[in-house]
C-alpha positions in Angstrom: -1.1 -44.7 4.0 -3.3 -43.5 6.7 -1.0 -40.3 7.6 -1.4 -39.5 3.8 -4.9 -38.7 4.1 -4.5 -36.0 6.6 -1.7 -33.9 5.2 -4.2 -31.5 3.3 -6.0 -31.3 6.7 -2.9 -30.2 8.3 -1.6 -27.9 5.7 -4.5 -25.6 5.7 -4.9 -25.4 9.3 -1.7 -24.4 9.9 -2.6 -21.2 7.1 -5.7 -20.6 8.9 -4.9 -20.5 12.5 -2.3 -18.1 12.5 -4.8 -15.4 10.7 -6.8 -15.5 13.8 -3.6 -14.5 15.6 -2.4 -11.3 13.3 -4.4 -7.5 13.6 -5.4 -5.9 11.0 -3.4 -2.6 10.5 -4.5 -1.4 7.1 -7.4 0.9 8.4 -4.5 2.9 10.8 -2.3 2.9 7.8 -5.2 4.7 5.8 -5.5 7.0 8.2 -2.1 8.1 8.3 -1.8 7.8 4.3 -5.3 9.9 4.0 -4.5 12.9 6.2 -4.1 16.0 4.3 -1.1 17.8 6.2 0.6 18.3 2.6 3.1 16.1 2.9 4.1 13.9 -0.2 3.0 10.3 0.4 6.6 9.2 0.2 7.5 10.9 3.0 4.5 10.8 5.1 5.7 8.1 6.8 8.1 9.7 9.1 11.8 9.9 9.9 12.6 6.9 8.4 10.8 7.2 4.9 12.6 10.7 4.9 16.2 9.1 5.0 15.6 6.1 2.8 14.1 8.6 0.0 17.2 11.1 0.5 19.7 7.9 0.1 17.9 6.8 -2.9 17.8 10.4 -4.7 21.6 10.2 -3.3 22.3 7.1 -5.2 20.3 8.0 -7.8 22.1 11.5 -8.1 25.6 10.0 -8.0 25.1 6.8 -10.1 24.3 8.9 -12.7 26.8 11.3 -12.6 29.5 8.6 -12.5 27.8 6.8 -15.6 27.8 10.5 -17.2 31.6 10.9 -16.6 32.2 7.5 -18.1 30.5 7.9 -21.1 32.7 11.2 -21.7 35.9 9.5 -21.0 34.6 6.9 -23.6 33.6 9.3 -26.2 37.3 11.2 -25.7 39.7 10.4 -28.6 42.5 8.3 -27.7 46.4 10.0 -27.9 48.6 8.2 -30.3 51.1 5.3 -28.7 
């Protein structure tokens, strides 16, 4: 019954010790959000943010240009059997 006792002891050191351990990078992230180079913030990120938003305007682009070829083969009459 004793061990009982100390689980809450051990559960919330174990969430505060490893905060000592991590930096804080959200003041660098600011910085490079905040600069005014006139870059859109989606892209300001770098090489990487550039190819993940061209894939998704890729995707994007092409999913609805399949769904808008579907939806005119649906609308088509059908030919007599």
């Amino acid at each position: 019954m004793n061990h009982l006792l100390k689980v809450p002891g051990l559960a919330s050191r174990a969430f505060t010790t490893t905060s000592r351990n991590m930096k804080n990078k959200v003041p660098e992230a600011q910085k490079l959000f905040q600069e005014d180079n006139g870059l859109p913030v989606h892209i300001k990120g770098g090489t990487t943010d550039v190819l993940l938003y061209r894939l998704t305007m890729t995707i994007t682009i092409a999913g609805t240009g399949f769904s808008l070829y579907w939806l005119l083969v649906a609308c088509q009459p059908k030919g007599k059997v």
